[in-house]
C-alpha positions, 0 to 999 in steps of 0.5 A, a space after each residue: 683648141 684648149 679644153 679649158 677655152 671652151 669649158 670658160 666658155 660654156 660656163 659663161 654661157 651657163 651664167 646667163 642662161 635664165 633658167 639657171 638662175 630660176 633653178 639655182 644651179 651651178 656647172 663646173 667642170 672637174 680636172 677630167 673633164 667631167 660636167 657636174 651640175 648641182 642644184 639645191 633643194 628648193 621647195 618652189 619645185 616640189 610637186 603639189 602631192 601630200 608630203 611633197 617632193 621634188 617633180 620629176 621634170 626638174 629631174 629630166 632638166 638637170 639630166 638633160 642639162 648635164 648631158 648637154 654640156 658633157 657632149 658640146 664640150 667634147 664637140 666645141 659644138 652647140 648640140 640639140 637634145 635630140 632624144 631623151 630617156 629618163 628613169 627615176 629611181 626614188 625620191 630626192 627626199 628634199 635633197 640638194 643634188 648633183 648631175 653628172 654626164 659621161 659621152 659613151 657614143 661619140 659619133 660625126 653627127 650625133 652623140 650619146 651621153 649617159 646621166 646620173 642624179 644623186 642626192 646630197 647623201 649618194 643615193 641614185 635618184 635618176 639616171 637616163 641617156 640622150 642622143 645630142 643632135 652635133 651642130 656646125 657652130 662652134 662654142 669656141 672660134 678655132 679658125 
């Protein structure tokens, strides 16, 4: 199956999901293969504290998101987070950002991906890792 089918694929899925349209965001895929979500900075998602910034949840979407992507792509599987670590680092200093995934543990039934969040200006704003529950359904029909 052709790595460039399936990334067609969750691309079109990513254009109708609702939540990247509420956030913003796009996905593409690099020429290696790697997920990149950007989201630009969007004061609806500041948190309500003196000088406002980004909340951390938005933080944790864009992480899990990009890892989700990193592995249903290597898998031409629908996965389920399964588990989720975050650490934030700093403040993204209302900054557009980009997410990036990279699958360090691929297993039969569960994967393990590494993500990172770094502002427009290349600062690390969050990294985490996620273990992605590995379906039966397939993104791309194959047979």
């Amino acid at each position: 199956m052709s790595s460039n089918k399936i990334f067609q694929k969750l691309i079109a899925m990513f254009e109708g999901a609702p939540i990247k349209k509420t956030m913003g965001m796009t996905l593409e895929f690099t020429d290696m293969g790697e997920v990149q979500i950007r989201m630009p900075a969007d004061k609806n998602f500041y948190h309500g504290m003196k000088g406002g910034d980004l909340h951390g949840g938005i933080i944790a979407t864009l992480l899990d998101t990009s890892g989700w992507f990193t592995v249903a792509a290597h898998y031409n599987r629908f996965v389920l987070t399964a588990d989720l670590n975050i650490r934030l680092l700093e403040a993204a200093k209302r900054q557009a950002l980009l997410a990036t995934g990279n699958l360090i543990r691929p297993g039969k039934h569960l994967a393990v991906a590494e993500m990172r969040l770094t502002s427009e200006d290349s600062r690390l704003i969050a990294y985490g890792s996620g273990s992605f529950t590995v379906t039966s359904k397939e993104i791309v029909k194959t047979g």
